[in-house]
Biopython code that builds the backbone (N, CA, C, O; Angstrom):
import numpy as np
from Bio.PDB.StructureBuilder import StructureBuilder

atoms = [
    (1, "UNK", "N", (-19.614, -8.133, 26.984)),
    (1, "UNK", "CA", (-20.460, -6.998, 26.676)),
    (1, "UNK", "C", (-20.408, -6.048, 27.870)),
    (1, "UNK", "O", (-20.656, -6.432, 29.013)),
    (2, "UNK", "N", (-20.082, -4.816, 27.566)),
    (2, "UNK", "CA", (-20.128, -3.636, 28.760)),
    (2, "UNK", "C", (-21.409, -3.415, 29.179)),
    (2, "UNK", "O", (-22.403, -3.929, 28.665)),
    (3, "UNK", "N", (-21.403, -2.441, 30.372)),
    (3, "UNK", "CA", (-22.687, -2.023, 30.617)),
    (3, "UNK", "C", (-22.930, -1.407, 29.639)),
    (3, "UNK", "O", (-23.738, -2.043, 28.961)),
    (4, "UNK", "N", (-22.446, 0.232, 28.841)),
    (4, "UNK", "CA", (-23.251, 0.783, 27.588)),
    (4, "UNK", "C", (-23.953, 0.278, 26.762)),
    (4, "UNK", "O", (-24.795, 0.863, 26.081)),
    (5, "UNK", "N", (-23.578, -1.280, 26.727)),
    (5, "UNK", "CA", (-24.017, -1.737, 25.514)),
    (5, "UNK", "C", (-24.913, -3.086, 25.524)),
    (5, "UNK", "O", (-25.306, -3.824, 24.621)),
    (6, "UNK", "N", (-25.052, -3.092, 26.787)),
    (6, "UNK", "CA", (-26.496, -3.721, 27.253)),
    (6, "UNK", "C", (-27.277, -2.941, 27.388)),
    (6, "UNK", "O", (-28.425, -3.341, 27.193)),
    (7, "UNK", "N", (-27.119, -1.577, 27.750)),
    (7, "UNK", "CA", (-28.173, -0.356, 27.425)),
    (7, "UNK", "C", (-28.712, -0.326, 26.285)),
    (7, "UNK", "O", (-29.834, -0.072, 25.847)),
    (8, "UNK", "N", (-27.675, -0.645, 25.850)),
    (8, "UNK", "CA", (-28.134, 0.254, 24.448)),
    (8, "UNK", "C", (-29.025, -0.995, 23.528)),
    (8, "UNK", "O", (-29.726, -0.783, 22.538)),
    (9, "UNK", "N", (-28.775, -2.229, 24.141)),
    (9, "UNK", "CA", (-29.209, -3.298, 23.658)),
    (9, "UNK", "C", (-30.866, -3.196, 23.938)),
    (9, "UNK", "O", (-31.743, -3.167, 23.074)),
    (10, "UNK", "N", (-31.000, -3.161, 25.097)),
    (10, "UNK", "CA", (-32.193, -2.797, 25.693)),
    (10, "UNK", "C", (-32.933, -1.625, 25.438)),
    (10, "UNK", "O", (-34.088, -1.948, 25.157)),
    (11, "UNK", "N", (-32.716, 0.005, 25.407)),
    (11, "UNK", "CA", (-33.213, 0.451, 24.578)),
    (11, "UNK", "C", (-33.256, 0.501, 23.025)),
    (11, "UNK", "O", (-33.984, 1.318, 22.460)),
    (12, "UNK", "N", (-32.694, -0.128, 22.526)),
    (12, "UNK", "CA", (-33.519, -0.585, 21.302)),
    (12, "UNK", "C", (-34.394, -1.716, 21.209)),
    (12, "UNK", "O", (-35.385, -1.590, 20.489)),
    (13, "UNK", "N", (-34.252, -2.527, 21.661)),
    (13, "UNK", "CA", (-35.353, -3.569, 22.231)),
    (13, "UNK", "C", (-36.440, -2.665, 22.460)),
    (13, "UNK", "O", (-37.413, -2.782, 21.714)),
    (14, "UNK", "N", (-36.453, -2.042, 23.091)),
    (14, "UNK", "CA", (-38.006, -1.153, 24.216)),
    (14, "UNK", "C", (-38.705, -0.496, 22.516)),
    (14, "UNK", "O", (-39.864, -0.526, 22.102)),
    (15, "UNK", "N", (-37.500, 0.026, 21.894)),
    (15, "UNK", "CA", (-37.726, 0.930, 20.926)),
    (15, "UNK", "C", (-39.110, 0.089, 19.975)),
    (15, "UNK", "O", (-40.281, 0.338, 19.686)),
    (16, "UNK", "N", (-38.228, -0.878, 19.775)),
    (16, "UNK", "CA", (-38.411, -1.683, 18.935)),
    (16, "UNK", "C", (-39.811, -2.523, 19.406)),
    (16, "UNK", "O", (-40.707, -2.685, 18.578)),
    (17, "UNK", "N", (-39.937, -3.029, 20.744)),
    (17, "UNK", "CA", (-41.220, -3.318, 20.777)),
    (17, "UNK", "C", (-42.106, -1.941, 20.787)),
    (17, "UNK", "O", (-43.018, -2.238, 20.015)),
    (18, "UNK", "N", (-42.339, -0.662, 21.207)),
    (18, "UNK", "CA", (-42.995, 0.266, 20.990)),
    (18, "UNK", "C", (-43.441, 0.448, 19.473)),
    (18, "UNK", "O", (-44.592, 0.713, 19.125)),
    (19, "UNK", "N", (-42.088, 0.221, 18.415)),
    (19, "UNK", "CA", (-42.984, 0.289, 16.858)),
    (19, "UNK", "C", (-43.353, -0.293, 16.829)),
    (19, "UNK", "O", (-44.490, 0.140, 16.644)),
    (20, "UNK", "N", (-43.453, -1.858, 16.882)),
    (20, "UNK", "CA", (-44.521, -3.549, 16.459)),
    (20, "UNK", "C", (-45.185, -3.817, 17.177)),
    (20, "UNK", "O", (-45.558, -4.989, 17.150)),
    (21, "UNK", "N", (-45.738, -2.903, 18.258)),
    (21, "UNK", "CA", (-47.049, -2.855, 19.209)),
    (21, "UNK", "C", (-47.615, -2.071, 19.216)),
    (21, "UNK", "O", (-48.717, -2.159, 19.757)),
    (22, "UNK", "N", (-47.243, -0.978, 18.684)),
    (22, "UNK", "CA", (-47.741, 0.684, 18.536)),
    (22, "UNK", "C", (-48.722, 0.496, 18.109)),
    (22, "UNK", "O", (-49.743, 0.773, 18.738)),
    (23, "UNK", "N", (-48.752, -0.175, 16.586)),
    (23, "UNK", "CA", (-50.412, 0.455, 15.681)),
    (23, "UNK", "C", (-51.607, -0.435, 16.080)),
    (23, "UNK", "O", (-52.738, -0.143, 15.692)),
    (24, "UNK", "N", (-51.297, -1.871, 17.103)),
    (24, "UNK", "CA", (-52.398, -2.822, 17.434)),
    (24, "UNK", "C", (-52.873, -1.298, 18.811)),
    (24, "UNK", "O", (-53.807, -0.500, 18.889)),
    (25, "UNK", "N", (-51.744, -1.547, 19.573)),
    (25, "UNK", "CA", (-52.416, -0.674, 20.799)),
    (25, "UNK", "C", (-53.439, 0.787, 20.793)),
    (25, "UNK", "O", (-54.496, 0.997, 21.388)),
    (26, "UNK", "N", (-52.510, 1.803, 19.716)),
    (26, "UNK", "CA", (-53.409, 2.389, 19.376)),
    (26, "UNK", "C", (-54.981, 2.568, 18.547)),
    (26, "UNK", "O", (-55.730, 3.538, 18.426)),
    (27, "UNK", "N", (-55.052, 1.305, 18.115)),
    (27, "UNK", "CA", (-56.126, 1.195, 17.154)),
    (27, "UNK", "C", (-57.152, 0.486, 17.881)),
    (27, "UNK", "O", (-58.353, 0.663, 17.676)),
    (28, "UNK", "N", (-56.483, -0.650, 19.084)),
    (28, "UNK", "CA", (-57.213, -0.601, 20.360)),
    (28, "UNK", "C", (-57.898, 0.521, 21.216)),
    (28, "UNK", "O", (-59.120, 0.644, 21.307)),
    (29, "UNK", "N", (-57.063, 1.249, 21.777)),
    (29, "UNK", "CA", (-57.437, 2.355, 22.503)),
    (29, "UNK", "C", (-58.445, 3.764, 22.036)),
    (29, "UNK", "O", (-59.262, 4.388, 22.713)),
    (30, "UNK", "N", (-57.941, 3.981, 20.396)),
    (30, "UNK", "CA", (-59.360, 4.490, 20.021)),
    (30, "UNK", "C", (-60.733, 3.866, 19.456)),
    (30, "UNK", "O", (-61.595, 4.534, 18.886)),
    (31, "UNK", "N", (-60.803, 2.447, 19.709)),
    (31, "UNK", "CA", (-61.580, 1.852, 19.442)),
    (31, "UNK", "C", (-62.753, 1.562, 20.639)),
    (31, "UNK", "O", (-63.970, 1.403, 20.554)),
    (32, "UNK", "N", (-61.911, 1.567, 21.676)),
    (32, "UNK", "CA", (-62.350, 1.299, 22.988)),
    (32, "UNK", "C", (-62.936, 2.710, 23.486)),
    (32, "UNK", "O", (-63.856, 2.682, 24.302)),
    (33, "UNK", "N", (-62.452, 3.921, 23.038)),
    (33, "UNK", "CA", (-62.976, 5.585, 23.310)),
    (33, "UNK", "C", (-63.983, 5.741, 22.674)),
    (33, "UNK", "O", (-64.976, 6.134, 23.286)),
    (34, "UNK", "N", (-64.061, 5.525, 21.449)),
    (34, "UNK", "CA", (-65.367, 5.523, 20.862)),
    (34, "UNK", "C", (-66.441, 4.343, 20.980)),
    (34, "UNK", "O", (-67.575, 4.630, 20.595)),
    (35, "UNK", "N", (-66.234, 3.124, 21.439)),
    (35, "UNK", "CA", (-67.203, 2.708, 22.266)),
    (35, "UNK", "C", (-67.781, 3.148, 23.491)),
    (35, "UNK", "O", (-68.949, 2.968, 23.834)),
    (36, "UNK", "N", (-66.913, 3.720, 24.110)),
    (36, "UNK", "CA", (-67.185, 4.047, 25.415)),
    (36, "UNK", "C", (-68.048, 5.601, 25.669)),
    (36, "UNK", "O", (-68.474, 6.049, 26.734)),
    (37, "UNK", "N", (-68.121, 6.228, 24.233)),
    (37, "UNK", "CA", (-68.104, 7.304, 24.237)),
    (37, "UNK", "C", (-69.831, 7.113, 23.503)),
    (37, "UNK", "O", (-70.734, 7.906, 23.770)),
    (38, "UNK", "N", (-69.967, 6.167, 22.769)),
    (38, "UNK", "CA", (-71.360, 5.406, 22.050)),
    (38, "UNK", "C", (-71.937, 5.058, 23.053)),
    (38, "UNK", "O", (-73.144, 5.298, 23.045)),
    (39, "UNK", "N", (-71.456, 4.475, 24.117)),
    (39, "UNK", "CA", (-72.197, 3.795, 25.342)),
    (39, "UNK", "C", (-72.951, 5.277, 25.654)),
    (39, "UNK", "O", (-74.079, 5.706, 25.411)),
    (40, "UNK", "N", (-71.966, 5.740, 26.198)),
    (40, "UNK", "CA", (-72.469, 6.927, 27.217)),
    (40, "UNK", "C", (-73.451, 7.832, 26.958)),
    (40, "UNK", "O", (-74.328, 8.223, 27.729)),
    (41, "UNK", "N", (-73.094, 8.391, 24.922)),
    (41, "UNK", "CA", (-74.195, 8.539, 24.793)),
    (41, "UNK", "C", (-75.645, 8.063, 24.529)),
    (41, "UNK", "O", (-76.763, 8.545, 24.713)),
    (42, "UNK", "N", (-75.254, 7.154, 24.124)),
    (42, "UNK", "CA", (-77.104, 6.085, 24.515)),
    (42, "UNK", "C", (-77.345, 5.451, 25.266)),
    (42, "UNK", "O", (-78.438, 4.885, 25.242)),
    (43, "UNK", "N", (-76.503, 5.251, 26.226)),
    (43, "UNK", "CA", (-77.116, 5.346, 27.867)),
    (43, "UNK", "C", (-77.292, 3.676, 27.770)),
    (43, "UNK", "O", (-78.147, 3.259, 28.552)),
    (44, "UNK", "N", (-76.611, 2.603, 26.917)),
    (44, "UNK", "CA", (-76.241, 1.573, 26.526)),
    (44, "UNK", "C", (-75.503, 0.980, 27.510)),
    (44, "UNK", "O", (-74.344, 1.291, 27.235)),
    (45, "UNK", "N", (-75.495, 0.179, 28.683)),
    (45, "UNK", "CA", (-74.024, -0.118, 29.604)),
    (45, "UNK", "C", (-73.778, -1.782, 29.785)),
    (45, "UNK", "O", (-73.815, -2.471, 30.804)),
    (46, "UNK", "N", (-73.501, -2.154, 28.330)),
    (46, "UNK", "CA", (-73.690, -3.638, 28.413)),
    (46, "UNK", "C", (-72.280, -4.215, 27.994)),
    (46, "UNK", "O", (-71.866, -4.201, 26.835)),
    (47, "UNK", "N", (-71.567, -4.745, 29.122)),
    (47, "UNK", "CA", (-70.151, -4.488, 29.416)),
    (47, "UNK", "C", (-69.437, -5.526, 27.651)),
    (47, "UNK", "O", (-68.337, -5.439, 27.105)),
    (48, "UNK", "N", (-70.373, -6.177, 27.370)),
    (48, "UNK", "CA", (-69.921, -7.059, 26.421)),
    (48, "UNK", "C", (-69.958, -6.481, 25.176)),
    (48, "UNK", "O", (-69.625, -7.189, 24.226)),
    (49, "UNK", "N", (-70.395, -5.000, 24.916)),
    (49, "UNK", "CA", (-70.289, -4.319, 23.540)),
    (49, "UNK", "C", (-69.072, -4.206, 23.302)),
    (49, "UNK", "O", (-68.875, -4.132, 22.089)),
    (50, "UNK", "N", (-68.014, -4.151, 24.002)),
    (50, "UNK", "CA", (-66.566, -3.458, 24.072)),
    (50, "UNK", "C", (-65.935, -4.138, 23.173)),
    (50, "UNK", "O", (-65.146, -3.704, 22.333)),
    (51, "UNK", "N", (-66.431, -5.688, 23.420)),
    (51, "UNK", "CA", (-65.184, -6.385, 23.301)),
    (51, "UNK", "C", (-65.228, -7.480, 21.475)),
    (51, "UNK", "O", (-64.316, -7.981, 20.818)),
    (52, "UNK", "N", (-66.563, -7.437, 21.289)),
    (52, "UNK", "CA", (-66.769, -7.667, 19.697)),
    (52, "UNK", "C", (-65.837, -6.766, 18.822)),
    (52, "UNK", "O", (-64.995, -7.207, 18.040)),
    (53, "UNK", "N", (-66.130, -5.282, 19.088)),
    (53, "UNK", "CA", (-65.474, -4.376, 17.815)),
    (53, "UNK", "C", (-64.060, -4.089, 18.318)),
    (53, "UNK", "O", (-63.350, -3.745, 17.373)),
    (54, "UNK", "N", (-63.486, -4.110, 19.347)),
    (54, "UNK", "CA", (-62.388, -4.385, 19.818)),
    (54, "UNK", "C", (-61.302, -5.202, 19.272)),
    (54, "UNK", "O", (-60.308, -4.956, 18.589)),
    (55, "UNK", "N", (-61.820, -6.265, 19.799)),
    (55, "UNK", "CA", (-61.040, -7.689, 18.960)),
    (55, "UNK", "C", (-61.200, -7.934, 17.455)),
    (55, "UNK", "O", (-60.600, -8.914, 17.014)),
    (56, "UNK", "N", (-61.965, -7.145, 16.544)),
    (56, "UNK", "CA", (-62.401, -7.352, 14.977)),
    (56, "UNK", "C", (-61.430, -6.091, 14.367)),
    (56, "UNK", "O", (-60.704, -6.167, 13.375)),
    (57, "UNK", "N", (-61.655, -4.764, 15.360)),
    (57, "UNK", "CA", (-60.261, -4.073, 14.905)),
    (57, "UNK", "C", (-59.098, -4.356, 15.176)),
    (57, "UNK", "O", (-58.245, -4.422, 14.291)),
    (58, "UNK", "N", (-58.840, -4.572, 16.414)),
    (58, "UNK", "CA", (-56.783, -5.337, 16.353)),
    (58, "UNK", "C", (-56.885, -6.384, 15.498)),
    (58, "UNK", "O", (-55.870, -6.499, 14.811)),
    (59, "UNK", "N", (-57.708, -7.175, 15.282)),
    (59, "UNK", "CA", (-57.510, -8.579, 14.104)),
    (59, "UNK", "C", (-57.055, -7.855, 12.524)),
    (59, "UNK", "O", (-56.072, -7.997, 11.797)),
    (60, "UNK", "N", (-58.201, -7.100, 12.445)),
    (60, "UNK", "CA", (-57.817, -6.759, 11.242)),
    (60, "UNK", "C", (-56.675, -5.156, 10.658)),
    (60, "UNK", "O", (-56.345, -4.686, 9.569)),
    (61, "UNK", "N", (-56.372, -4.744, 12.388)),
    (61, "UNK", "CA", (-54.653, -3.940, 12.474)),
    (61, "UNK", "C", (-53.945, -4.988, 11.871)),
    (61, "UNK", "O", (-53.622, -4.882, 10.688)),
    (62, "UNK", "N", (-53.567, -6.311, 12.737)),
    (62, "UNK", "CA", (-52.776, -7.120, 12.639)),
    (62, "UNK", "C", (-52.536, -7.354, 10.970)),
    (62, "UNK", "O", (-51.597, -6.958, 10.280)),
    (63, "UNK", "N", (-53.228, -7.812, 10.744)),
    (63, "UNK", "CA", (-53.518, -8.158, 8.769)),
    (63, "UNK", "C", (-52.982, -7.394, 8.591)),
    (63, "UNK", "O", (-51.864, -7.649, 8.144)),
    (64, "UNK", "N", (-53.283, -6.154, 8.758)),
    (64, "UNK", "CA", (-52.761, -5.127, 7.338)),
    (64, "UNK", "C", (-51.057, -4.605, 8.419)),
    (64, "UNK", "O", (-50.069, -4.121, 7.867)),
    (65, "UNK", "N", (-51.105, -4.750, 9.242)),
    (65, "UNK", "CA", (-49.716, -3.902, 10.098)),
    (65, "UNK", "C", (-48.718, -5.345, 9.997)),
    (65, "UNK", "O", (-47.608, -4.901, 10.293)),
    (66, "UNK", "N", (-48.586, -6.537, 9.784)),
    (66, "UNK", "CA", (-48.182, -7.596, 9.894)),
    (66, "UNK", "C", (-46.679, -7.049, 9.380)),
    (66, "UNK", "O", (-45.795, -6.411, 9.952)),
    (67, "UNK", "N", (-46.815, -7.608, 8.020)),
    (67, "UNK", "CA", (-45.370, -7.026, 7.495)),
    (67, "UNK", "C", (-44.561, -5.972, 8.267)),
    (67, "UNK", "O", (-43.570, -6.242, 8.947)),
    (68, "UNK", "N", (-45.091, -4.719, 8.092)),
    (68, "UNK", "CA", (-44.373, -3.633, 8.921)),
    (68, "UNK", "C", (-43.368, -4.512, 10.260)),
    (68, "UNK", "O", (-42.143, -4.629, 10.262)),
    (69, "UNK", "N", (-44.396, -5.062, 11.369)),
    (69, "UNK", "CA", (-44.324, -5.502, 12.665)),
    (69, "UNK", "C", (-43.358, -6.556, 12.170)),
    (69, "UNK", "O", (-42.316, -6.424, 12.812)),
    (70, "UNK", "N", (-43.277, -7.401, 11.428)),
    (70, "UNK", "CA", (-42.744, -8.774, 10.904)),
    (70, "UNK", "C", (-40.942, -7.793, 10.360)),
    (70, "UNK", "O", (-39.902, -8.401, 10.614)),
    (71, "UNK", "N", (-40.855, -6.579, 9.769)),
    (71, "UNK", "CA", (-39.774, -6.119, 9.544)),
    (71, "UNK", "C", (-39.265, -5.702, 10.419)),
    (71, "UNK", "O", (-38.075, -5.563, 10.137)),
    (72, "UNK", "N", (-39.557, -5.270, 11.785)),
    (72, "UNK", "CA", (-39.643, -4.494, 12.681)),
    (72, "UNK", "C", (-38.397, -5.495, 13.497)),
    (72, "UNK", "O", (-37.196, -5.282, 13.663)),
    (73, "UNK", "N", (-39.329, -6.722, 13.927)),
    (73, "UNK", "CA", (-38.426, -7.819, 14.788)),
    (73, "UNK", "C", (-37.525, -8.426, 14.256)),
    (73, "UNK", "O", (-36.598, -8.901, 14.912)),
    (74, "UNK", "N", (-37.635, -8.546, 12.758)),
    (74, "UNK", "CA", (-36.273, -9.313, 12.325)),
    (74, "UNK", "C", (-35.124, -8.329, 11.999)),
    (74, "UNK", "O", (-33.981, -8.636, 12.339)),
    (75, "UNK", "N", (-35.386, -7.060, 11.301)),
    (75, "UNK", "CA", (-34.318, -6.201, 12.000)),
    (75, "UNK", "C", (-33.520, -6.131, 12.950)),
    (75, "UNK", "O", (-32.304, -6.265, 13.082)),
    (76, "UNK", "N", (-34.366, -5.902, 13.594)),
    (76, "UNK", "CA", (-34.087, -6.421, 15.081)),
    (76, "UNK", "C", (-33.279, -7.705, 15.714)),
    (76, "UNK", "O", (-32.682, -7.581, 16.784)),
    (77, "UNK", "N", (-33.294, -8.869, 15.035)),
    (77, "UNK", "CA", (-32.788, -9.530, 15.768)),
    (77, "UNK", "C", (-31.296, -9.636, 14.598)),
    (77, "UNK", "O", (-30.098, -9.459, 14.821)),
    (78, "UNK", "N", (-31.769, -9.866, 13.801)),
    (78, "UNK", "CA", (-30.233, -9.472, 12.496)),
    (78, "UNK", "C", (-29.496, -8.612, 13.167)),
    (78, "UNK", "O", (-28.305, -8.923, 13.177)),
    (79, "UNK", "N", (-29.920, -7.074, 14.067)),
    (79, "UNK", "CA", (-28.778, -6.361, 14.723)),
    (79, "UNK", "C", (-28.286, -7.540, 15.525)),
    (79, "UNK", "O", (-27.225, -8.053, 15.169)),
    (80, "UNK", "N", (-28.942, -8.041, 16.586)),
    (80, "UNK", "CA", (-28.539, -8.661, 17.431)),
    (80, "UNK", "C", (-27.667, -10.069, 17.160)),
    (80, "UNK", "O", (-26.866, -10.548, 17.964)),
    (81, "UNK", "N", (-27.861, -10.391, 16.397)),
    (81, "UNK", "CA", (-27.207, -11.707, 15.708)),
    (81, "UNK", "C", (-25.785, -11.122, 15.383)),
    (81, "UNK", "O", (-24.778, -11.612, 15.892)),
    (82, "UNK", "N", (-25.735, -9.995, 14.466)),
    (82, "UNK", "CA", (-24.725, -9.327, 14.160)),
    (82, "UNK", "C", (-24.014, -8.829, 15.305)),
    (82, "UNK", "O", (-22.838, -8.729, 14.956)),
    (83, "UNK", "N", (-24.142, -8.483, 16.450)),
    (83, "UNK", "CA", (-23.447, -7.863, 17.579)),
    (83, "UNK", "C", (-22.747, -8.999, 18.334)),
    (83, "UNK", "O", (-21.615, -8.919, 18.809)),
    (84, "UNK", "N", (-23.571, -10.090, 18.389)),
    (84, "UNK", "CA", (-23.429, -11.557, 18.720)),
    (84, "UNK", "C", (-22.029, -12.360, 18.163)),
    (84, "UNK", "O", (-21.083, -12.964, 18.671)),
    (85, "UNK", "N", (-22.487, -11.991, 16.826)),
    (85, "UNK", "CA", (-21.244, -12.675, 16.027)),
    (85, "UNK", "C", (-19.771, -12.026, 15.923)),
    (85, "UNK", "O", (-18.791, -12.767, 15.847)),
    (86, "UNK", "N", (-19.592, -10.109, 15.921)),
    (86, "UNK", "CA", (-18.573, -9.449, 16.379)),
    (86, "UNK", "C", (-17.768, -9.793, 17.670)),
    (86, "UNK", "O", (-16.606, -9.456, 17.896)),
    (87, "UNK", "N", (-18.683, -10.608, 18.572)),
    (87, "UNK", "CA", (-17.833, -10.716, 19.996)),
    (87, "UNK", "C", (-17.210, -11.914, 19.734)),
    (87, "UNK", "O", (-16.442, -12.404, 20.562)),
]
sb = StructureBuilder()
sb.init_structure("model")
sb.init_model(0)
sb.init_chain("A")
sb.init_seg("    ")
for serial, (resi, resn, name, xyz) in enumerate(atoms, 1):
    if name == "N":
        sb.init_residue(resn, " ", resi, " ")
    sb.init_atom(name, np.array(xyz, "f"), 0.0, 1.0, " ", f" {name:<3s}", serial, name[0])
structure = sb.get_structure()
């Protein structure tokens, strides 16, 4: 395998974990803004609110984003199997 094509191996890898982590992380991060943003305005600072509705939304990203994420990596590795088996 050349260098190009360990690049290229690797950015699609990167690619590829960015789509099948994308919709947990983001659904994290505005979950965590609008807690933080509930805190502030009711003057609420009880470090353990965060982390109930936090973990109940990525659980239930996961459920419904599964498949997607589940097509995502085996794609993924079928390229790689396939590139595997050409050499």
């Amino acid at each position: 395998m050349t260098g190009p094509e360990v690049l290229d191996v690797a950015r699609e890898g990167i690619v590829t974990l960015v789509l099948a982590a994308g919709p947990v992380m983001v659904v994290g991060l505005v979950v965590g803004v609008i807690i933080g943003l509930l805190q502030a305005v009711t003057q609420i600072q009880e470090a353990t609110l965060v982390y109930v509705p936090k973990i109940l939304a990525i659980f239930a990203t996961m459920l419904i984003a599964f498949p997607f994420m589940g097509s995502q990596l085996s794609g993924f590795w079928a390229r790689i199997i396939v590139r595997i088996a050409a050499e």
